[in-house]
ZAMARGU-4260 file (C-alpha; in steps of 0.2 Angstrom, whole numbers, plus 5000, padded with zeros to 4 digits):
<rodrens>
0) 4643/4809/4732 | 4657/4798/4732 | 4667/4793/4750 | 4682/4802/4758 | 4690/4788/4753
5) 4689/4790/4734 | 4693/4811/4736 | 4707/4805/4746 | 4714/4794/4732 | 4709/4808/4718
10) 4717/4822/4727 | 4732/4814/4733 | 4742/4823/4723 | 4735/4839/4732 | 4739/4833/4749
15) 4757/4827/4743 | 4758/4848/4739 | 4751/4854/4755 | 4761/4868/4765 | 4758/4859/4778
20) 4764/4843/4787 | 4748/4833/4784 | 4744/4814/4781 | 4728/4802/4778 | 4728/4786/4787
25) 4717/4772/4786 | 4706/4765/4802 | 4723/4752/4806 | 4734/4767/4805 | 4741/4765/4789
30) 4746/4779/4777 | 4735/4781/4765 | 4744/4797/4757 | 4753/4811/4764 | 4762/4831/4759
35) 4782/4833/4757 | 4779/4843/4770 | 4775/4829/4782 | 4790/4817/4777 | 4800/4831/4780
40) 4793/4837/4796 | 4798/4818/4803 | 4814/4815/4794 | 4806/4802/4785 | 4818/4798/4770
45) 4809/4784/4760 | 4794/4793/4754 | 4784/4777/4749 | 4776/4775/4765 | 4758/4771/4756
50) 4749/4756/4768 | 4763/4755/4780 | 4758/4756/4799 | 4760/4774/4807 | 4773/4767/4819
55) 4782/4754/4808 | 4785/4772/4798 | 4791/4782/4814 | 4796/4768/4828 | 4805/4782/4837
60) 4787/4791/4841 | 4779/4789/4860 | 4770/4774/4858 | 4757/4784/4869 | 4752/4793/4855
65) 4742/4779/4850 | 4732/4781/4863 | 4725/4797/4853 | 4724/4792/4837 | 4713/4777/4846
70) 4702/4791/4851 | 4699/4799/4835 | 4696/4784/4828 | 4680/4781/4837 | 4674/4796/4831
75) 4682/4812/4839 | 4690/4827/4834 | 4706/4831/4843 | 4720/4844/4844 | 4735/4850/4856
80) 4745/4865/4853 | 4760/4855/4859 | 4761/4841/4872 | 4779/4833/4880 | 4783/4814/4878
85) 4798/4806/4883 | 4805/4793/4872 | 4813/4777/4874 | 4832/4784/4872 | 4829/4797/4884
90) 4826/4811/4872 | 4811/4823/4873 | 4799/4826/4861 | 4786/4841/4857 | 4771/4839/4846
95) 4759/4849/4839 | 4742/4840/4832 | 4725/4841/4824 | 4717/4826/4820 | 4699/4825/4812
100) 4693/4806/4807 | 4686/4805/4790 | 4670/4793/4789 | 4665/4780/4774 | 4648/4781/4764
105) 4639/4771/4777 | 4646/4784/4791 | 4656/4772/4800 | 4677/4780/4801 | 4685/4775/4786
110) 4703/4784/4795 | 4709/4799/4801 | 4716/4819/4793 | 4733/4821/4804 | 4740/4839/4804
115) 4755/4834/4817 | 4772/4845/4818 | 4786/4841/4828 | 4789/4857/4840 | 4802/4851/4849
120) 4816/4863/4843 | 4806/4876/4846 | 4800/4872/4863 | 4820/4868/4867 | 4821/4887/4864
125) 4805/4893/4872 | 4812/4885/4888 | 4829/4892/4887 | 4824/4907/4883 | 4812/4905/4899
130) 4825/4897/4910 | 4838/4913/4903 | 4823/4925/4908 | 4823/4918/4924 | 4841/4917/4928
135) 4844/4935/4920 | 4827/4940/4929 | 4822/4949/4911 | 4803/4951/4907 | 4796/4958/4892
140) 4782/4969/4890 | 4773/4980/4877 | 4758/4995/4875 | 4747/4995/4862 | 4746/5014/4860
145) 4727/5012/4849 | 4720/5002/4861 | 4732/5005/4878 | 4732/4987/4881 | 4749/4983/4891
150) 4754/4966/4890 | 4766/4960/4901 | 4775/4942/4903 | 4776/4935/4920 | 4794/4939/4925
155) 4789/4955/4925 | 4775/4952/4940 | 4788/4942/4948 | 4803/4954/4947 | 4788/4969/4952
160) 4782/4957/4965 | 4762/4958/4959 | 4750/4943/4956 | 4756/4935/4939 | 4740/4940/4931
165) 4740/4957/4933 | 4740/4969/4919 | 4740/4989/4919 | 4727/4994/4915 | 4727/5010/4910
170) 4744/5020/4902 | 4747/5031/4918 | 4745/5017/4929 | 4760/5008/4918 | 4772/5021/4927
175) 4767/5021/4944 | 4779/5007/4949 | 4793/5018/4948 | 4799/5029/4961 | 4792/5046/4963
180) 4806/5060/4958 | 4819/5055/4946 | 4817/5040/4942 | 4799/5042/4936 | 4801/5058/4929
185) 4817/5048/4917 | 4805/5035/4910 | 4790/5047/4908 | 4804/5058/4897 | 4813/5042/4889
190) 4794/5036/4886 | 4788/5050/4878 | 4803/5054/4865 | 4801/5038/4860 | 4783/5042/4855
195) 4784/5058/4848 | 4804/5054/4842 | 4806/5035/4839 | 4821/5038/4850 | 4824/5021/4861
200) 4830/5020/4879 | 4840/5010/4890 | 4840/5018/4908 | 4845/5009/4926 | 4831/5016/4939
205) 4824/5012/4953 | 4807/5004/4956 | 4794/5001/4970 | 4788/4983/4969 | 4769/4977/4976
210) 4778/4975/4992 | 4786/4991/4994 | 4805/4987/4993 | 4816/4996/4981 | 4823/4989/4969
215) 4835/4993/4954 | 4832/4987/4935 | 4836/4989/4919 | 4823/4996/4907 | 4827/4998/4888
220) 4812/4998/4877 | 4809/5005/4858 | 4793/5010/4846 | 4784/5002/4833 | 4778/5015/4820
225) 4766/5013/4807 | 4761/5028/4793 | 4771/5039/4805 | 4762/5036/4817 | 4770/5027/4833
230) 4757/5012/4837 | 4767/5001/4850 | 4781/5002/4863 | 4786/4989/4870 | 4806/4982/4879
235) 4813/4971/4893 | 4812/4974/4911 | 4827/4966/4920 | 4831/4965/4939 | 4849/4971/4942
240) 4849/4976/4960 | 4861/4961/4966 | 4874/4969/4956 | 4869/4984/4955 | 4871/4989/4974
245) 4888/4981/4976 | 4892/4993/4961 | 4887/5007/4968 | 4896/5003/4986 | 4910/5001/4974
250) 4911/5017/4967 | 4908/5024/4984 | 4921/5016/4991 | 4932/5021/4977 | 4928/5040/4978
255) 4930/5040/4995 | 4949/5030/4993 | 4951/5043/4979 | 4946/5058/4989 | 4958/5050/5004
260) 4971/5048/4991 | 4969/5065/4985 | 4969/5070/5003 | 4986/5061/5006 | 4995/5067/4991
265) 5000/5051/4986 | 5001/5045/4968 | 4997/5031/4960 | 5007/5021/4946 | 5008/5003/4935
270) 5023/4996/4925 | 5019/4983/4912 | 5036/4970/4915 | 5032/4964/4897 | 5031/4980/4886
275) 5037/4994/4897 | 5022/5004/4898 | 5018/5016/4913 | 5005/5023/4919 | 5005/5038/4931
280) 4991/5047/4941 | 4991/5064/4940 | 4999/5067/4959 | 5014/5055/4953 | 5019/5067/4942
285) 5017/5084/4952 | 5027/5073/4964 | 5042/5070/4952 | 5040/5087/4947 | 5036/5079/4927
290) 5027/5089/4915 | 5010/5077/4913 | 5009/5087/4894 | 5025/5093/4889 | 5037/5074/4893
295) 5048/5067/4879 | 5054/5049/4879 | 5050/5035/4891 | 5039/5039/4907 | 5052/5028/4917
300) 5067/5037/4907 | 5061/5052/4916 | 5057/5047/4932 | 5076/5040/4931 | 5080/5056/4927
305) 5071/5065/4943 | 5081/5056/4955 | 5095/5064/4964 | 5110/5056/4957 | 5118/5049/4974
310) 5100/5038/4975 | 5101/5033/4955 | 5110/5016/4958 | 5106/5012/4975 | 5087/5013/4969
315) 5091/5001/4954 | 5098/4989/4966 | 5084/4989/4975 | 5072/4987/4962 | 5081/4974/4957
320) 5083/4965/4971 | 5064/4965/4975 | 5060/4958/4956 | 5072/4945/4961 | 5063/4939/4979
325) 5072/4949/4991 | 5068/4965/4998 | 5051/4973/5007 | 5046/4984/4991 | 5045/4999/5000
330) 5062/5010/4995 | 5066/5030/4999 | 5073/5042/4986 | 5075/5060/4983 | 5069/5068/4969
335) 5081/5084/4966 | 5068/5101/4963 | 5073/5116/4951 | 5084/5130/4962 | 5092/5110/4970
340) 5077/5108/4982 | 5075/5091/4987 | 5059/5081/4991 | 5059/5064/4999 | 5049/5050/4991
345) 5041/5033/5000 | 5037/5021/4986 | 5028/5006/4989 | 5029/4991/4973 | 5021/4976/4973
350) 5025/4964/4958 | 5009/4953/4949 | 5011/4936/4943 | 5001/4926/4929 | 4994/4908/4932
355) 5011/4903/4928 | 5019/4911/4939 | 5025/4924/4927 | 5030/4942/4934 | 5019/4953/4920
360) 5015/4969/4930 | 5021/4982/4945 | 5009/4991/4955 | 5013/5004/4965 | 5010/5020/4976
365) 5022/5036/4979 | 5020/5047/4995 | 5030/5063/4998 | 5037/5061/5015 | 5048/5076/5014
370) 5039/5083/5033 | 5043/5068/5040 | 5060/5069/5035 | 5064/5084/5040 | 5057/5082/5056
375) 5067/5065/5058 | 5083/5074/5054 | 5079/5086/5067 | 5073/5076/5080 | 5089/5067/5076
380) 5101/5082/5077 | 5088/5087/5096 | 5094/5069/5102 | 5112/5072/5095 | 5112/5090/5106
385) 5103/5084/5120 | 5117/5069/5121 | 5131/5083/5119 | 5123/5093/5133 | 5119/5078/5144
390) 5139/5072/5142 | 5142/5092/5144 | 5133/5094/5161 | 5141/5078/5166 | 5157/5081/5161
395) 5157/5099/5170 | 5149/5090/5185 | 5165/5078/5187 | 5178/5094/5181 | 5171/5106/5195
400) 5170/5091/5211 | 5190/5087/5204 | 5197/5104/5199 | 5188/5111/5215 | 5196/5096/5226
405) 5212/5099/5222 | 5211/5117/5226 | 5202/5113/5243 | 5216/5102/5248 | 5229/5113/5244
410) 5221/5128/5254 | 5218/5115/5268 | 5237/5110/5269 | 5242/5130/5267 | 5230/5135/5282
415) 5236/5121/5292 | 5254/5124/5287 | 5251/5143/5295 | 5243/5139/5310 | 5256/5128/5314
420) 5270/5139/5309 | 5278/5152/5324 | 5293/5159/5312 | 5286/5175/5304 | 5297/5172/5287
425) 5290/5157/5288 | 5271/5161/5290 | 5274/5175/5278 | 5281/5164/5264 | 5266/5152/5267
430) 5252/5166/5266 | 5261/5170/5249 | 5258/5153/5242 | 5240/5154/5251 | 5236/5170/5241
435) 5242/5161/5225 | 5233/5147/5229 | 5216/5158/5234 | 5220/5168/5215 | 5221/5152/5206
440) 5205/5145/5215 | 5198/5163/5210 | 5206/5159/5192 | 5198/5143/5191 | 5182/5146/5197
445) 5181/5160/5182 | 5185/5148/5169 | 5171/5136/5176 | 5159/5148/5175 | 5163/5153/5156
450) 5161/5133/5153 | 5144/5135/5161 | 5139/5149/5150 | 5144/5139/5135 | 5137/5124/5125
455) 5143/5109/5115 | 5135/5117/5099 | 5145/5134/5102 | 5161/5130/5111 | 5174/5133/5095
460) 5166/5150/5101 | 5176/5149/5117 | 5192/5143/5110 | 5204/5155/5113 | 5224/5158/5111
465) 5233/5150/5129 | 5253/5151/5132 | 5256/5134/5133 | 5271/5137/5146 | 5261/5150/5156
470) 5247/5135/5157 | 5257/5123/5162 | 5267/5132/5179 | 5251/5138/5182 | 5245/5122/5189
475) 5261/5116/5194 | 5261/5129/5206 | 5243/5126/5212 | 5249/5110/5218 | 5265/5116/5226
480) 5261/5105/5241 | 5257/5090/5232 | 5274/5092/5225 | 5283/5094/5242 | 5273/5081/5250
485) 5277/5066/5235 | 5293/5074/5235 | 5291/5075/5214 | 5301/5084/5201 | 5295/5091/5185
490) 5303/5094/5172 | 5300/5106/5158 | 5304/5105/5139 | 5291/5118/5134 | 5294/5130/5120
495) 5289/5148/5127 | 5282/5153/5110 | 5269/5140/5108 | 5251/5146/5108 | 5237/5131/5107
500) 5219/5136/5104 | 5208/5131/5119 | 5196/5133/5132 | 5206/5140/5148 | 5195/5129/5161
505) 5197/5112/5150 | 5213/5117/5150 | 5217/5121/5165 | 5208/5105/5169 | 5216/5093/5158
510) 5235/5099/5165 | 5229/5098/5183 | 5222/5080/5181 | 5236/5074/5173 | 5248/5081/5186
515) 5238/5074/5201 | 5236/5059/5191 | 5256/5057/5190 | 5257/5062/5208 | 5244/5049/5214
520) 5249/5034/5206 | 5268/5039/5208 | 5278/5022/5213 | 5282/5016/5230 | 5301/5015/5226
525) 5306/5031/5218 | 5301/5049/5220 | 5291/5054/5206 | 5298/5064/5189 | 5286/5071/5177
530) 5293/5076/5160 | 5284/5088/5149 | 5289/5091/5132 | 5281/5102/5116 | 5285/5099/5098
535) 5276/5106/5083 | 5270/5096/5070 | 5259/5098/5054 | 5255/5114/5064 | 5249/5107/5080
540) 5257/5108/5096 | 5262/5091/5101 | 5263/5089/5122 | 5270/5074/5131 | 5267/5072/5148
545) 5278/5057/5154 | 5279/5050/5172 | 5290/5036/5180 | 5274/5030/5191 | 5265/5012/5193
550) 5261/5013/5174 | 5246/5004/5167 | 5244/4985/5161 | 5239/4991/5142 | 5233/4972/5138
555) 5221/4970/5151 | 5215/4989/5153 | 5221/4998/5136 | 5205/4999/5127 | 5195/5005/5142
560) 5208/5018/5148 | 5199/5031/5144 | 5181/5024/5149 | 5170/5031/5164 | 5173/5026/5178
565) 5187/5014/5175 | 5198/5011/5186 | 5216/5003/5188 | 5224/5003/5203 | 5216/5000/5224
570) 5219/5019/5227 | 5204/5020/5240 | 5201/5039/5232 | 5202/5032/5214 | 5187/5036/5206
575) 5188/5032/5186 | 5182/5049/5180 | 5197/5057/5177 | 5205/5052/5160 | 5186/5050/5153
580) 5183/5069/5157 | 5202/5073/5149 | 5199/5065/5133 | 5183/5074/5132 | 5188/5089/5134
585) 5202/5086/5123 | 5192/5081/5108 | 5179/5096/5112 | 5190/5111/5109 | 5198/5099/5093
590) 5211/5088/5098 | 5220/5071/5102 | 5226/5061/5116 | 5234/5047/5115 | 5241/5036/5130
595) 5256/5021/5131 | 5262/5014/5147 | 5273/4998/5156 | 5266/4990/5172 | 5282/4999/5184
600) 5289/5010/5171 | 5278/5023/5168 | 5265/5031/5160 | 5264/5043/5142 | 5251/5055/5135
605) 5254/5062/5119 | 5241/5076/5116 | 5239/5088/5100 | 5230/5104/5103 | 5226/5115/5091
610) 5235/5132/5086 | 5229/5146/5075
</rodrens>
């Protein structure tokens, strides 16, 4: 038989054909021959490599590798199913070998067999695809359904928290990890449908792991038939609970917004700035009273046209205004109901911008706020009658201590006047004037208690038609003795026909303060004259009451003349109440009063009261 060498050299020409990426080498490493396969394997682009040194053909290999063709070469057989080296530049390097030395005729090693692949693409995606199975927490596993063999990998221990060597061993015992109830009775279904079905599944269940925490994976898996018959089932296993909780707190969180929105009635919309799309939850458009189904045109077009025309523009400006940087975002509108019903809208916007500061989308919310609305308006209008009556009691609190004074002092002069007087015509003419005074007290007191019976809201009620003429000698004669006593003159420009549409107290009231008024503040030097004219004009009775008293500076007191208690002279019973309550009164029962006046002169009121 000749030596290995001489087959080598005969069937070189069958190693250069090999399938595989086989070479011979000679006991100094040389290359003896060697398959396509090899140089291609190695990148080796000169294929005549015949008695050249191993390494001088492939200097980038790890020069450790010598270190076992050395051992072959004294004899042994060796092989690795793939083995790491760094090399010099840094780069890794996988190899796969078997290496079997070849010996001469004398039984010495003439050289070595070398089977050697480079793995190292392959490892590169075994260990990304171990590190992504670690990152992703995915394992894979299969069930040999001829033998009931499981196999699984070990990110499946680790995700189900067991020893990394342990295997199911039986088909029952594969299901057992997941929880008792639904979520076993799932895989047991998805399982079996695939068997009997070749249906494939990909469910989200939970599972008990080998330290008794639950915890959520992902489970899709698949079968393998053969003949019709389904002979292996195998998938993934991944760990999904860190998202998976937060996901379900999500949607939690979102029903429970959604049931509070619901709750709320408040709607829900977006605007794309860019292409003018809307979209509206379904509340928005019972809100704006919109047919979700039945709309033609734009969605805003027809919000536009829900608005109550007074709020159209001042709504644009708004909205406007906001886009631009100014503004809250928060604007009111009413949205005009069939039959013109009106319901009050709060909406809330808040405008998105892109990395670059662009503006690309509106968000926003709509509330109906037509309760709160009404209730505003009539708490307002509570407040605005509460006011009235408030000024109303006030008002009747200073009429009655100053209408009721003057009487009081007229009857104390009269009954002192009587007592003093011995001439019986005398006494008898003074209990005349003390009976005219005790009617008009009587009078007066009657028309107070008609004001008390009333209210701001219902006193056009009480207007009634007054003599003006008979009003006015009425409450001159009241205060007869105030006249004797200043010594005063009235005189009277009153046109007997003139009716004026009043209450009889404020009235009566207004004519006696501005009587006293005249008499009080009458000047030192002259005896006072009242003048007291009517006109009518544009249907109103027109009365001017003109004294010749101190008159008023207007500069320095004409803007308060008719404020509480102002006052503007060093009377010690002057108490600024007076003219406050007149023009109160006045304007109650519908009418104006107007004053003008010269420090020395006199003083003017124009009033207008109205007639029927």
């Amino acid at each position: 038989m000749g030596s290995f060498f001489s087959q080598i050299k005969v069937n070189e020409s069958l190693i250069r054909d090999a399938p595989i990426p086989v070479a011979t080498l000679n006991s100094k490493c040389e290359f003896l021959s060697s398959s396509r396969m090899f140089l291609k394997e190695h990148g080796i682009t000169n294929e005549n490599i015949i008695d050249k040194n191993f390494f001088d053909v492939l200097p980038s290999f790890p020069p450790t590798f010598k270190e076992t063709l050395d051992r072959c070469l004294l004899g042994n057989s060796c092989q690795n199913e793939g083995k790491k080296y760094l090399l010099q530049d840094g780069r890794n390097i996988w190899l796969k070998w078997k290496i079997n030395p070849w010996t001469k005729e004398d039984g010495s090693v003439g050289g070595l067999v070398v089977v050697l692949e480079n793995i190292t693409d392959n490892k590169n995606i075994d260990e990304l695809v171990k590190e992504a199975q670690e990152v992703a927490r995915t394992g894979g596993w299969q069930l040999n359904l001829l033998t009931y063999k499981a196999q699984w990998t070990k990110m499946v221990n680790i995700i189900h928290e067991m020893p990394l060597d342990y295997v199911p061993q039986t088909f029952d015992e594969c299901f057992i990890h997941f929880k008792e109830g639904r979520h076993r009775d799932l895989i047991l279904k998805a399982t079996h449908e695939a068997i009997e079905n070749g249906t494939p599944w990909d469910e989200e269940v939970i599972m008990i792991t080998g330290t008794g925490k639950e915890l959520w994976i992902r489970t899709k898996g698949r079968a393998e038939f053969v003949d019709g018959k389904c002979v292996r089932i195998y998938g993934i296993c991944q760990d999904i609970d860190p998202y998976k909780r937060p996901q379900l707190a999500y949607r939690e969180a979102a029903e429970k917004l959604k049931s509070a929105i619901s709750a709320s009635n408040v709607g829900t919309w977006e605007y794309d700035l860019n292409t003018g799309h809307t979209i509206w939850d379904d509340i928005n458009f019972e809100l704006h009273d919109i047919d979700k189904e039945n709309y033609t045109g734009s969605l805003y077009r027809n919000w536009k046209n829900s608005l109550h025309p007074e709020d159209i523009k001042r709504v644009h400006n708004e909205v406007v205004s906001y886009y631009n940087g100014n503004g809250s975002g928060v604007l009111e509108y009413r949205v005009l109901l069939p039959n013109d019903n009106i319901r009050n809208i709060k909406a809330s916007v808040t405008i998105l911008t892109g990395p670059k500061n662009n503006k690309f989308r509106a968000l926003g919310i709509c509330q109906d706020i037509t309760n709160e609305k009404n209730t505003e308006i009539k708490l307002k209008k509570f407040a605005e009658i509460t006011g009235e009556q408030n000024n109303s009691l006030t008002n009747f609190a200073h009429m009655v201590s100053h209408d009721l004074r003057s009487h009081s002092t007229n009857l104390s002069v009269l009954t002192s006047l009587i007592e003093d007087e011995k001439d019986p015509e005398e006494r008898k003419q003074i209990l005349e004037m003390l009976k005219s005074a005790t009617n008009s007290l009587n009078s007066t007191v009657y028309n107070l208690n008609e004001v008390v019976q009333s209210t701001d809201t219902n006193i056009q009620s009480k207007l009634t038609q007054i003599n003006i003429l008979k009003a006015i000698t009425t409450v001159q004669n009241n205060i007869s003795t105030l006249f004797q006593d200043k010594k005063g003159m009235c005189v009277l420009d009153v046109d007997p026909d003139y009716f004026v549409y009043v209450v009889p107290a404020y009235l009566d009231s207004v004519l006696l303060n501005l009587f006293t008024n005249s008499l009080k503040y009458c000047a030192a030097t002259r005896s006072p004259i009242i003048k007291i004219c009517t006109t009518l004009i544009d249907k109103k009775v027109q009365l001017t009451f003109e004294d010749n008293g101190k008159g008023i500076d207007m500069a320095k007191f004409g803007k308060n003349i008719f404020g509480m208690n102002k006052t503007f002279h060093r009377n010690k019973d002057a108490r600024g109440v007076g003219l406050y309550i007149t023009k109160n009164q006045i304007e109650a029962m519908g009418g104006t009063i107007t004053v003008t006046s010269e420090v020395n002169v006199g003083t003017k009121f124009t009033i207008n009261f109205q007639t029927i």
